[in-house]
LUMNU-477159 format. One record per atom (N, C-alpha, C): residue in one letter; x, y, z. Coordinates in steps of 0.001 Angstrom, whole numbers, padded with zeros to 6 digits, always signed. Each point is the difference from the previous one (the first is absolute). Last residue first. Example, Ala and Ser with C-alpha at 12.3 -4.5 7.8 and 13.67 -1.06 7.14 Angstrom:
2
S+012850-002250+007080
S+000820+001190+000060
S-000770+001090+000730
A+000290-005720-000070
A-000890+001190+000000
A+000900+001200+000000
END
This chain:
148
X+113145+091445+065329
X+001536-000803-000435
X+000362-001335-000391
X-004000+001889+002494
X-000217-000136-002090
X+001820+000088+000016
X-001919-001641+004005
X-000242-000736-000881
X+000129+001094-001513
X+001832+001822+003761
X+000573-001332-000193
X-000598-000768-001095
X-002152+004034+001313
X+000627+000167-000468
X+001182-001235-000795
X-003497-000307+003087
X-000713+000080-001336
X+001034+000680-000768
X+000814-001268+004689
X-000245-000669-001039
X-000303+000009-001215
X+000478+003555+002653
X+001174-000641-000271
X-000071-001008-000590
X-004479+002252+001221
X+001087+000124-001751
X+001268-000133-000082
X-002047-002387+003854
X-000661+000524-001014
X+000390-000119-001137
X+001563+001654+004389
X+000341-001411-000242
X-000522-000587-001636
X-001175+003952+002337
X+001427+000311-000734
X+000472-001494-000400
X-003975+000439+001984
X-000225+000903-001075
X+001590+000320-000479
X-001067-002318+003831
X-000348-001029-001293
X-000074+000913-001015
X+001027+001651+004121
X+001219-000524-000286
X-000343-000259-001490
X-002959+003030+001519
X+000750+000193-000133
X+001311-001078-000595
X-003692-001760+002364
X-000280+000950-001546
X+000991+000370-000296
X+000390-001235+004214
X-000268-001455-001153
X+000390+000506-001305
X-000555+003006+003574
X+001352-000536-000381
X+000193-000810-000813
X-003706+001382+001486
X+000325+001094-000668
X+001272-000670-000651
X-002674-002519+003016
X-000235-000108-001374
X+000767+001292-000913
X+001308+000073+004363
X+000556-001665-000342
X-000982+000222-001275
X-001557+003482+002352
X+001806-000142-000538
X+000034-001171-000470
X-004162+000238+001434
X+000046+000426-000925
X+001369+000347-000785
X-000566-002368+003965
X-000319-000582-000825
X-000245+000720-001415
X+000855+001924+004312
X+000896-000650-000806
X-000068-000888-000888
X-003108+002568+001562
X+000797+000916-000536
X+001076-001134-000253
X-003570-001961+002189
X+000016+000594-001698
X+000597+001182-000251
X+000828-001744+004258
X+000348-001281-000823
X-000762+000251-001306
X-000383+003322+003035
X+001612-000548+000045
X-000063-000851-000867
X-004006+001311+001182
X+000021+000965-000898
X+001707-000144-000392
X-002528-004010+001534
X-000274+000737+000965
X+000653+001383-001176
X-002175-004188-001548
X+000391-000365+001920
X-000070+001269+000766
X-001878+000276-005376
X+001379-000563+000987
X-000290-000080+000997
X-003216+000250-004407
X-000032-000008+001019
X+001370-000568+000655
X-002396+001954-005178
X+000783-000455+000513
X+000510+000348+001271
X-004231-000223-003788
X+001065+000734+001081
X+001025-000651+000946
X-003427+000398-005165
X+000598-001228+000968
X+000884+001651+000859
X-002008+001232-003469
X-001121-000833+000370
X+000753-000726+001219
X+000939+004110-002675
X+000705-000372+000483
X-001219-000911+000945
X-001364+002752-003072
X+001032-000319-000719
X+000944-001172+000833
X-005504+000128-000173
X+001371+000208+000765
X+001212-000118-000707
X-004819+000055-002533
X+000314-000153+001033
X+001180+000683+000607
X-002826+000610-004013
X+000962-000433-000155
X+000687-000843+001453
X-003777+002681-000218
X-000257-000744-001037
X+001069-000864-000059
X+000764+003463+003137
X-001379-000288+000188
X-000427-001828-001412
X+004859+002314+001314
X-000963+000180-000650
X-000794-000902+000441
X+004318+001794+002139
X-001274-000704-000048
X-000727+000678-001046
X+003450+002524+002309
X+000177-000800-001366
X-000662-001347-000741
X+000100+002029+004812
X-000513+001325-001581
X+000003-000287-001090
X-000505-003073+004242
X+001270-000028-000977
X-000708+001735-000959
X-001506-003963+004995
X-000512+000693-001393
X+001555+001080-000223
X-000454-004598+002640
X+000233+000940+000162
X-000428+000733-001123
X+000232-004424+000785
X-001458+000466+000632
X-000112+001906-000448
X+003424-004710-001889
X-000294+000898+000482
X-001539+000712+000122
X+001887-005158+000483
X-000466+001075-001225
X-000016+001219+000856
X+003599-002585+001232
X-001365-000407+000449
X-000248+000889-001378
X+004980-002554+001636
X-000780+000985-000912
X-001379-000382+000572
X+005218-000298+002885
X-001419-001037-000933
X-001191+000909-000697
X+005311-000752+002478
X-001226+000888-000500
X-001017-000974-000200
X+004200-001436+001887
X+000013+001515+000345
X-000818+000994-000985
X-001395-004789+003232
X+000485+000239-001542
X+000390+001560+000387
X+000662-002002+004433
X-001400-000472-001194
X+000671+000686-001481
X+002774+000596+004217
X-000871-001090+000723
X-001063-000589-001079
X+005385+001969-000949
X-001483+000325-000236
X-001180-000943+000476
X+004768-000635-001017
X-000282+000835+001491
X-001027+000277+000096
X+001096-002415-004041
X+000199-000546+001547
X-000081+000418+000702
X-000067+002797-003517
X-001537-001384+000024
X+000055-000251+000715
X+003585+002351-000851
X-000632+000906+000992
X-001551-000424-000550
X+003924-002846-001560
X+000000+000648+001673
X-001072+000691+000305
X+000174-000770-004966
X-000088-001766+000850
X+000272+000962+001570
X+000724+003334-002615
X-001171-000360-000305
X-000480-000917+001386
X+004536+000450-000762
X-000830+001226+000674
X-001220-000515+000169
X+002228-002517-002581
X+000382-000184+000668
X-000642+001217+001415
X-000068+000861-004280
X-000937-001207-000124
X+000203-000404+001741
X+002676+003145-001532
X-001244+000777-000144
X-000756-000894+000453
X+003998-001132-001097
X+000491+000445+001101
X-001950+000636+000391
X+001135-002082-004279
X-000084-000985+001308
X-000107+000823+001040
X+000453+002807-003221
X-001473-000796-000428
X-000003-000601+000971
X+004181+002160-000584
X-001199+000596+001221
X-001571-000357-000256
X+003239-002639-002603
X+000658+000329+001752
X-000710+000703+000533
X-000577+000299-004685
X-000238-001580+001090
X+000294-000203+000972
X+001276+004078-001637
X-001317-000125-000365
X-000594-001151+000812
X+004296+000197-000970
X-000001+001228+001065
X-001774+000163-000166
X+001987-002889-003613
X+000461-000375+001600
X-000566+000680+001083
X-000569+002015-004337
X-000776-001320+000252
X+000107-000433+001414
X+002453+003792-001601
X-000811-000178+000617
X-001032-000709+000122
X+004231-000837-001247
X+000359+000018+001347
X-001579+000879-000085
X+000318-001919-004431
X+000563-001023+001790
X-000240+000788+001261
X-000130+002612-003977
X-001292-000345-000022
X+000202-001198+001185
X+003493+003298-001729
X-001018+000301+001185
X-000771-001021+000278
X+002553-000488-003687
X+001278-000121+001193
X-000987+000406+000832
X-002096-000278-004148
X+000520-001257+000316
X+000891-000035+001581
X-001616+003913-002536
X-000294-000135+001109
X-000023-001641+000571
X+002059+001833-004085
X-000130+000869+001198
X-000571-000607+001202
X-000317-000903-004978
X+000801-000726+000807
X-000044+000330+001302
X-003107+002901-002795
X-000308-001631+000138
X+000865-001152+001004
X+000178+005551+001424
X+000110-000634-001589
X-000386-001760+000369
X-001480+003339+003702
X+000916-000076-000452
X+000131-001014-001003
X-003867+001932+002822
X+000746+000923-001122
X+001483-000209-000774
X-002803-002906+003131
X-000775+000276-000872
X+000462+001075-000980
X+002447-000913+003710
X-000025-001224-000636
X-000584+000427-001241
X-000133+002615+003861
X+000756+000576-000556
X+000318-000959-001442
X-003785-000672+002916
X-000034+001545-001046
X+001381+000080-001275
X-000050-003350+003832
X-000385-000413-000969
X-000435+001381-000763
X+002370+000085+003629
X+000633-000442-000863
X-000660-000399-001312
X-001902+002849+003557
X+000804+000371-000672
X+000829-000572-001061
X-002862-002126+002817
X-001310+000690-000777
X+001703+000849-000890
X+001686-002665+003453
X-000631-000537-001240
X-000035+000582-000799
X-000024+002169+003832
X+001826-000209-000186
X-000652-001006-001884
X-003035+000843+003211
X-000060+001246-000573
X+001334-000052-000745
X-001642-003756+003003
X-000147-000027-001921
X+000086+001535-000312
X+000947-000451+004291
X+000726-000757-000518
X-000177-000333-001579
X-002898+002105+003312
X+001487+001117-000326
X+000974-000413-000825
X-004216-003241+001260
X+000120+001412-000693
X+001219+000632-000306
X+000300-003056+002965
X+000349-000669-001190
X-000526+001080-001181
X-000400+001371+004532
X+001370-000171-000311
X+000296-000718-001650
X-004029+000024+002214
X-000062+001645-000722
X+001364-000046-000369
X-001318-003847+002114
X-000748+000046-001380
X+000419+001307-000499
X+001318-000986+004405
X+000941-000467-000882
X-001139+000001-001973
X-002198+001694+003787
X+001379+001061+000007
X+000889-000577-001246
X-004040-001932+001578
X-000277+000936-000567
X+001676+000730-000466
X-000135-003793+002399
X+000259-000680-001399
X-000815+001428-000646
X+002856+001166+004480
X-001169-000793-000648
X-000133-000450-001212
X+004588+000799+002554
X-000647+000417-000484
X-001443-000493-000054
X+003521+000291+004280
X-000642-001341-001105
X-000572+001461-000645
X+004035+001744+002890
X-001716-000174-000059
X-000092-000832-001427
X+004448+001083+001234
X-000727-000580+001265
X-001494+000020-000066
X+002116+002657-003952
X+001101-000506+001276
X-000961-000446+001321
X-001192+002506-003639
X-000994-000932+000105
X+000828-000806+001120
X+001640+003749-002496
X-001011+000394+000879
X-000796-001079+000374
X+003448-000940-002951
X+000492+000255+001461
X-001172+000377+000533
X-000769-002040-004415
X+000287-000765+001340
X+000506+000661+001068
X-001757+001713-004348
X-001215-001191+000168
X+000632-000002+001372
X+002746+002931-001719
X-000962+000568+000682
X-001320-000644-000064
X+004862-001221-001226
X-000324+000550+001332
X-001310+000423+000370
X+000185-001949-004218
X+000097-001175+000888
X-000109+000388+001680
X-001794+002841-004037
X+001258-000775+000244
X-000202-000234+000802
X-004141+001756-001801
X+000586-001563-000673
X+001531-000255+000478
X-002104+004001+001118
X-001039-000668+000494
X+000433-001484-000331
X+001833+003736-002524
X+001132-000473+002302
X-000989-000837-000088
X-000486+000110-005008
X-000326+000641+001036
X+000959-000024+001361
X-001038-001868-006291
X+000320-000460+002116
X+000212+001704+000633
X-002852+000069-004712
X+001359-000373+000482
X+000064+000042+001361
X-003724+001888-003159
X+000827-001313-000482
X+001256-000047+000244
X-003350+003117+001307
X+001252+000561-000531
X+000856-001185-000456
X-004184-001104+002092
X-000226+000491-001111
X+000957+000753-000728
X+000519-002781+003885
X-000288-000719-001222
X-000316+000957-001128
END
């Protein structure tokens, strides 16, 4: 993502032969949809630099390709709840002391946040990474549409 552009990690041979006969996890397929907005993150850079008419011909196919891995994300999401015997967090106040505490001021970071098991908040932190990421290109595509 940060050389703003697709990768092997994003073609198709190399989401699916090494996977030939083994189920992915919804950790694995979340990182796949990663590799997959790195292909985006490029189109839309490239959008933002091209003249007013211009990017009328990009702005569909990465809307589309956006909403598709929005559902495809959601859909993740919705599964790896269902597999999950209880919530896949839940916040407490934190107990923990911070360097960055002030005495007067309190906790910068007052609330903490509790998973099942160290699998299901790593992937939960992909699936929000991914969010971000998507909605952040999703966004100023819109915000481009509306000043045309």
């Amino acid at each position: 993502m940060e050389c703003r552009r697709s990768t092997f990690l994003s073609d198709p041979e190399w989401m699916e032969l090494p996977w030939k006969g083994l189920s992915k996890t919804i950790h694995d397929q979340i990182i796949d949809v990663l590799a997959d907005i790195a292909k985006i993150v490029g189109q839309a850079y490239e959008m933002a630099n091209l003249s007013l008419t211009e990017p009328l011909s990009v702005i569909p196919a990465i809307v589309d390709h956006c909403w598709m891995l929005d559902a495809k994300l959601r859909r993740l999401y919705t599964d790896l709840e269902s597999r999950n015997l209880g919530p896949l967090y839940w916040s407490k106040f934190s107990i923990q002391g911070n360097p960055v505490d002030d005495p007067a001021l309190g906790k910068v970071f007052p609330i903490a946040f509790h998973f099942p098991s160290p699998r299901v908040a790593h992937t939960c932190m992909m699936y929000w990474t991914a969010s971000i990421v998507l909605w952040s290109i999703l966004s100023p595509t819109y915000q481009v549409l509306g000043a045309m």
